[in-house]
N, C-alpha and C positions, 0 to 999 in steps of 0.2 A: 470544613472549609476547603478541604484539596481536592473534595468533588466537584465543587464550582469551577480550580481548574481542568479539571479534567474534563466535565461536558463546555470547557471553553474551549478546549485545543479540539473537540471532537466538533461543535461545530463550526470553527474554522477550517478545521479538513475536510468538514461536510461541503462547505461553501465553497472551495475551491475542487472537491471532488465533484460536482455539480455543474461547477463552473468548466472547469479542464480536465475530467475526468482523473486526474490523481488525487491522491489523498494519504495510503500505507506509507510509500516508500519514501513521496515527495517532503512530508509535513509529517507524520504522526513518529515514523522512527528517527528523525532529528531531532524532535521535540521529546519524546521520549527519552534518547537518550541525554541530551543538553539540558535540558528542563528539569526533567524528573529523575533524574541522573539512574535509569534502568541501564543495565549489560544491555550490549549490544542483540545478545541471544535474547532476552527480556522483552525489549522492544519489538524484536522480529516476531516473536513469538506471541504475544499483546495484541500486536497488528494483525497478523490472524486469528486470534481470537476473534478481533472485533468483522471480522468477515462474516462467521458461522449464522449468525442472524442475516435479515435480508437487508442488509443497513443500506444499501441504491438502490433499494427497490422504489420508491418514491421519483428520486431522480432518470433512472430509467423510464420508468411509467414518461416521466414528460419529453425524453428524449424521446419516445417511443411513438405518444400524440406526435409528435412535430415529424415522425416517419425517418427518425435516425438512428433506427436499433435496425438490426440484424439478426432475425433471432435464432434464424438457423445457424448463423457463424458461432452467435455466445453461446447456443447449446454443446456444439463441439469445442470450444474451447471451455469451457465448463468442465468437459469429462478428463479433458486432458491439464486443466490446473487443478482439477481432484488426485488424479494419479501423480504427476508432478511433483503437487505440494507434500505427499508422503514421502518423497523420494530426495525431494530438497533438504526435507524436515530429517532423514535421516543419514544424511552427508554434513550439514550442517553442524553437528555435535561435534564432528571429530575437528575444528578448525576454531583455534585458539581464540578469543572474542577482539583482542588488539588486530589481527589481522583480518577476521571479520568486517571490522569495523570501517579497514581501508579498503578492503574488496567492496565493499556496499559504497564507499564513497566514489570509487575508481569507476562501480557502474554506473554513481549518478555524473560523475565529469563525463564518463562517452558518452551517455545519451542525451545527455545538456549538449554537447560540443555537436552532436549528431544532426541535431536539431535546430543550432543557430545556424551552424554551416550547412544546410541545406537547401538547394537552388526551389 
């Protein structure tokens, strides 16, 4: 039964990844951890699991008909959230999960606040 939740919160972050391009950080590691009550490291790390497959490849594709992909931009950022995400993934162990928890929230208030107050 707790897979029914879990391909429920995967395609509610699919629908709004789709929709607004978020999905990890916005909905899956709040729900992750509030929900399903994983560590905050659990969650982060869950969430890139679920990266490894091409899981927007679909949604892509139809951004892509409609002529809103970029593919030269995503391939370079591509290379560089490959190397990145090794180098997050190994900073991240040394930083206690309660503080974790509020640095992940303090990055979602600036870039919510970044975003409403923007002319």
């Amino acid at each position: 039964m707790q897979y029914l939740f879990y391909i429920t919160l995967g395609l509610v972050a699919g629908i709004f990844g789709g929709m607004f391009g978020i999905g990890g950080g916005v909905i899956l590691i709040p729900a992750l951890v509030y929900i399903f009550k994983l560590t905050q490291h659990q969650a982060q790390g869950t969430t890139l699991a679920i990266l490894v497959p091409p899981i927007g490849l679909l949604a892509a594709w139809r951004y892509w008909q409609a002529g809103n992909v970029k593919l030269n931009i995503a391939g370079f950022i591509c290379l560089g959230f490959f190397i990145g995400g090794l180098i997050g993934a190994d900073i991240v162990h040394g930083i206690p999960d309660p503080l974790l928890k509020k640095l992940f929230g303090f990055f979602l208030l600036f870039v919510s606040l970044k975003m409403i107050l923007a002319k």
